[in-house]
N, C-alpha and C positions, 0 to 999 in steps of 0.2 A: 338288317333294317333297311327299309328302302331311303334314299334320302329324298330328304326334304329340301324344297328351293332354300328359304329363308325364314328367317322367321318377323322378317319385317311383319306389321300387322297390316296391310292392305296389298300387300299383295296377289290379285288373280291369277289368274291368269294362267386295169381289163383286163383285165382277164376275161376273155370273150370263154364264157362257157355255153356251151350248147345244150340244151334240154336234154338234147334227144341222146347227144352222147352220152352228158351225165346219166339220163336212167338207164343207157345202155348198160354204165360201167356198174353201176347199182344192183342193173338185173343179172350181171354175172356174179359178183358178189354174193348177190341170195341163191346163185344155183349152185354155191360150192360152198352152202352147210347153214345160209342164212335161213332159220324158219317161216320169214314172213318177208312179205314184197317190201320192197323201198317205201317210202312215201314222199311222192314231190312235195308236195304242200311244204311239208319240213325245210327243201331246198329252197323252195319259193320265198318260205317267210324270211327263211333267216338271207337271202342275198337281200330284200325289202332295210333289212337294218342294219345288213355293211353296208351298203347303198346311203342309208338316211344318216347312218354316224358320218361318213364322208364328207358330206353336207356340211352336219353342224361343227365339222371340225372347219370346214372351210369358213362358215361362216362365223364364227369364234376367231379368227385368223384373222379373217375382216373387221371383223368389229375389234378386236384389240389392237388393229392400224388407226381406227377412225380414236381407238382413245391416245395415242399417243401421239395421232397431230393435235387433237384436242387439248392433250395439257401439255404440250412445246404450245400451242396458238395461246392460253393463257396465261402459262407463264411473259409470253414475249406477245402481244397482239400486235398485228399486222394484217396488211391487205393479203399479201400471200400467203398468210398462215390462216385466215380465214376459208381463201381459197382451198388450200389445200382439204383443211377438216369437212367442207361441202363434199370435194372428189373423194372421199374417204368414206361420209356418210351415202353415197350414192352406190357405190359398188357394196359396202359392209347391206345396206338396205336389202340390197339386190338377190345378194347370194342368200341371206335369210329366206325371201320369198319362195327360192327355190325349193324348201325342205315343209312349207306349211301344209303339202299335202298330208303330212301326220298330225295333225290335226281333228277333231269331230270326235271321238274315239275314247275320251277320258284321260290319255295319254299326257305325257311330262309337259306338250307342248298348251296343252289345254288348261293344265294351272298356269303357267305362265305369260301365255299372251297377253290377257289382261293389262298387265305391268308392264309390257313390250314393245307390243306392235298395236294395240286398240286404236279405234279413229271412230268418228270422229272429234278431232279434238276441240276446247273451248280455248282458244289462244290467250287471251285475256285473263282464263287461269291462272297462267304464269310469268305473263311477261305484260307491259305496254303494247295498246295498238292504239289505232288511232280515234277510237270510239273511246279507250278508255287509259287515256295518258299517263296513268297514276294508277294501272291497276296490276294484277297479278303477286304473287307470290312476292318474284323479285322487288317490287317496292312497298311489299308491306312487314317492314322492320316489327312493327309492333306484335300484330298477330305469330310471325315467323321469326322470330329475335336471330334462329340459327337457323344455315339451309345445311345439313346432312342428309344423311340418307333416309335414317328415320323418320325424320320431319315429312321429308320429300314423301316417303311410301306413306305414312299414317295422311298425309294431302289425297291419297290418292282416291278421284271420283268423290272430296268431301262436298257435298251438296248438289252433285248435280253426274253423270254420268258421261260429260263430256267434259268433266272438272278432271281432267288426267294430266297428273304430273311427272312420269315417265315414263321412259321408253323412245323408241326409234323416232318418234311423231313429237314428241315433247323435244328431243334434239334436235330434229329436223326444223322446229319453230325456231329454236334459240340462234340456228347458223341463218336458216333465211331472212327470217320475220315473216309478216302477218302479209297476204295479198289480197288488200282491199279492195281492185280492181278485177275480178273474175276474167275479163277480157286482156287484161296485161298480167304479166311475171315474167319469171319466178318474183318471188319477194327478193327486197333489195336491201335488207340490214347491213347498215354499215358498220366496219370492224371497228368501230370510235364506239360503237355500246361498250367494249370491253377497255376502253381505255380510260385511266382514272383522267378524267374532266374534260372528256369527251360527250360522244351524243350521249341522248337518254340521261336517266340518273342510276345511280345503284351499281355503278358498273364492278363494281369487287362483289357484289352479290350476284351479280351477273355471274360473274366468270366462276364464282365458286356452283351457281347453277349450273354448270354446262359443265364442267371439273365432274361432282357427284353425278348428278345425272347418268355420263356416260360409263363411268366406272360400274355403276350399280346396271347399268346393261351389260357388260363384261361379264361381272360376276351371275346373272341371271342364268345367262346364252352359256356360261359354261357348266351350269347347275343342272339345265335342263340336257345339254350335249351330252353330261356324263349318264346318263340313264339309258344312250343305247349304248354303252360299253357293253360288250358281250364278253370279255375278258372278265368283268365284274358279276360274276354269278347270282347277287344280290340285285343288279340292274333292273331296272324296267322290261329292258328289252329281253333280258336273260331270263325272266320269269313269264315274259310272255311268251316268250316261244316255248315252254316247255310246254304248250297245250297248241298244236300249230292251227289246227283246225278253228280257233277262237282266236288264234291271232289273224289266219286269213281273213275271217267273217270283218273283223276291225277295220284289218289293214284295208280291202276293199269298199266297207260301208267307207271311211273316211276318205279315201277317191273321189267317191262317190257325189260325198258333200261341200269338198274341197271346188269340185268341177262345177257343180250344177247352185247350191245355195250360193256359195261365195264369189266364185271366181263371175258365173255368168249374171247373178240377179244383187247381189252388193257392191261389185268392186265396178262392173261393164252399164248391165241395165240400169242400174238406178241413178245413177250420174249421167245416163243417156238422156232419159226420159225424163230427170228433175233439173236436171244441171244447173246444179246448186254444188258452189265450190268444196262444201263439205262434206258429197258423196265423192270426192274422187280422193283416194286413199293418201295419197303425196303432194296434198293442194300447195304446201309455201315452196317446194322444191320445183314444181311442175315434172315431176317424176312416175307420175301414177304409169306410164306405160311401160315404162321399166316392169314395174310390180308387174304388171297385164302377163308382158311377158315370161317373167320367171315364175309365175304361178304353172300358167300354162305349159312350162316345159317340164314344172316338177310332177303335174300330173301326166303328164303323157309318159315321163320317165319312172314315175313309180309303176303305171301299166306294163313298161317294157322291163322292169328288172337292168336300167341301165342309169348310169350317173359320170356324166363328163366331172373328173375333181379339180382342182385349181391348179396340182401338179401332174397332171394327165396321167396316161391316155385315157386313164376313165377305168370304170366298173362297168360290165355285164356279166348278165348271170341268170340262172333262172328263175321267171317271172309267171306273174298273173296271166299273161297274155298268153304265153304256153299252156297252163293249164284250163284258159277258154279254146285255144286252137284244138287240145286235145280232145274237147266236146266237142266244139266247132267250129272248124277253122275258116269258112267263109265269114261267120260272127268275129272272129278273130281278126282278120285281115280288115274285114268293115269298120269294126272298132278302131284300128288301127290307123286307117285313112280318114274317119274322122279327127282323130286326135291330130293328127298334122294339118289338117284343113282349120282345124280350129287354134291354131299356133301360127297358123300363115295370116292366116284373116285377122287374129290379133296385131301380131306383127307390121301390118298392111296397111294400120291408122297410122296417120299423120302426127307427127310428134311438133309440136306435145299433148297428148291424149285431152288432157285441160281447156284446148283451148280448142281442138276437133267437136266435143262434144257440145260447145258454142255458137258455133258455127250454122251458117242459113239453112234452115232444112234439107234444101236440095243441092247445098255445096258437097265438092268433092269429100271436105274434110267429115263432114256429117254422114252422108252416107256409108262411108268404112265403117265407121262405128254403128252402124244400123248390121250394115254386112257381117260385122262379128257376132252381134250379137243373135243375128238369122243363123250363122254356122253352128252353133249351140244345139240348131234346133231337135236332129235326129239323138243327140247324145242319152237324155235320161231315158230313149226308148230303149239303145245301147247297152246302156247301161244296166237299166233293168233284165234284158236279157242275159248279158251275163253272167250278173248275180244268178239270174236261175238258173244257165247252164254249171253253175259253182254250187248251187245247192243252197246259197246266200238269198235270204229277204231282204232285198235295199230297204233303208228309211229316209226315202227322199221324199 
């Protein structure tokens, strides 16, 4: 039986190998008794999901650091215990980003982002700001007598679609707070919300929001991570490679989506172009360029069949990018040099991304962010090309 995340009721959401050796060693193999040629693809998909379990093992690593500052910070609130659960959710953030290229695709991560990673969010949902001093979840005893986890997910998106009550964004509010200033941040919550008769009110309801909350992201990230176990024959990932040819078409369409719908026109352009604090993905952190980046590196890495891990050196192996070089390898190499052009030029805004996009039209900080988003611009041609050299119909 494949698993299922939860059954909360709202819930959404180196080995340096060489191609060419490998199919060398494959094509001897089939010349002493095997009846049929190798199939890359096969090799392809499946390094695609040691690759991506790598990830979410890191990033389950991460996030069960961010919840044990979290509940040492609430059992004991403090300035530096606050501190700390910030530097905790910043890198746990981070390393997620890097695996959302599996994504688009129907896949484990597609029921559960929803519940996750969704933005953007309604702050005032769940907490006090300054528009609404008395409002959110945490100070409404009556409606919410108990904050659990139940509660928490059956909250989620109740009347409005930016009404989300957890995930990395709903955390991210609870350590910053709300940045009513678009021109200043990060948000400046101070650790006296969590201290009984300190700032705000509600603060034991506070802290048990931030307690559940981040738990219930632990237990998500690890629901979803186990479905690339390939050890686990019932997996996601194990059932999808047994057809490889449908697992490439996926695994490339959702590149594909990752690169061009999300990464270039939700998370870059439209926060260029509206700059409005609530298109930039990590508004109370002022993190979004973080995001920028680790997007971008997990797609350029899902194309190379490569994944730096948190305990190195890293995974290679063969990749997508081999088997367009094998069609065409100037397609191949072009593809390629875009993908780093467009990780540099992200790279290349001025931090923090929040406050570049701001910025006087013709300042330095503004136009990087024009520049990134101009880098994008050969890719869906790219891209479409290689889907046909694959034999893939993109649905960009």
């Amino acid at each position: 039986m494949v698993y299922t995340f939860s059954a909360r009721p709202s819930l959404r959401r180196m080995i340096r190998l060489d191609i060419v050796g490998a199919m060398s060693s494959l094509l001897l193999v089939a010349g002493c008794g095997s009846s049929s040629p190798p199939d890359p693809t096969s090799a392809v998909v499946h390094q695609y999901a040691v690759d991506l379990d790598s990830s979410y093992k890191d990033a389950i690593t991460q996030t069960e650091a961010l919840d044990t500052a979290v509940q040492a910070f609430v059992a004991a609130p403090s300035a530096d215990g606050l501190t700390a659960c910030q530097a905790a959710w910043l890198a746990a953030h981070q390393s997620y980003g890097e695996s959302e290229y599996s994504r688009f695709y129907g896949g484990p991560i597609d029921q559960a982002q929803g519940g996750m990673n969704e933005w953007p969010i309604d702050e005032s949902f769940i907490d006090y700001t300054q528009q609404s001093p008395a409002g959110g979840i945490i100070n409404d005893p009556t409606d919410y007598p108990r904050i659990n986890a139940q509660i928490l997910a059956t909250a989620d998106e109740k009347g409005g679609t930016e009404n989300l009550s957890t995930g990395y964004h709903a955390i991210e509010f609870l350590l910053w707070g709300e940045r009513p200033n678009p021109a200043e941040g990060p948000g400046t919550r101070p650790y006296t919300d969590y201290v009984d008769g300190g700032t705000a009110a509600n603060q034991d309801r506070r802290r048990m929001y931030l307690s559940v909350v981040t738990d219930e992201l632990v237990f998500d990230l690890r629901a979803m991570g186990s479905q690339w176990n390939l050890d686990d024959k019932m997996s996601y990932a194990s059932q999808l490679l047994a057809n490889p040819r449908n697992a490439l078409t996926k695994f490339f369409r959702g590149i594909s989506q990752m690169a061009i719908s999300e990464l270039l026109y939700e998370r870059l352009d439209d926060p260029y172009i509206s700059q409005d604090k609530k298109d930039e993905a990590s508004c109370f952190s002022e993190s979004t360029y973080n995001d920028l980046v680790a997007n971008a590196l997990g797609v350029e890495d899902a194309y190379t069949g490569h994944y730096q891990t948190l305990a190195g050196p890293g995974l290679q192996g063969p990749s997508i990018s081999d088997l367009v070089k094998a069609k065409d390898p100037a397609l191949d190499t072009q593809f390629r040099q875009e993908l780093a052009a467009v990780r540099m030029a992200i790279s290349a805004i001025p931090q923090p991304f929040d406050h570049s996009v701001l910025s006087p039209p013709m300042s330095a900080e503004r136009t990087a962010v024009g520049a990134a988003v101009n880098a994008f611009q050969p890719m869906q041609g790219l891209l479409d090309q290689a889907g046909k050299a694959l034999g893939i119909v993109n649905n960009l």
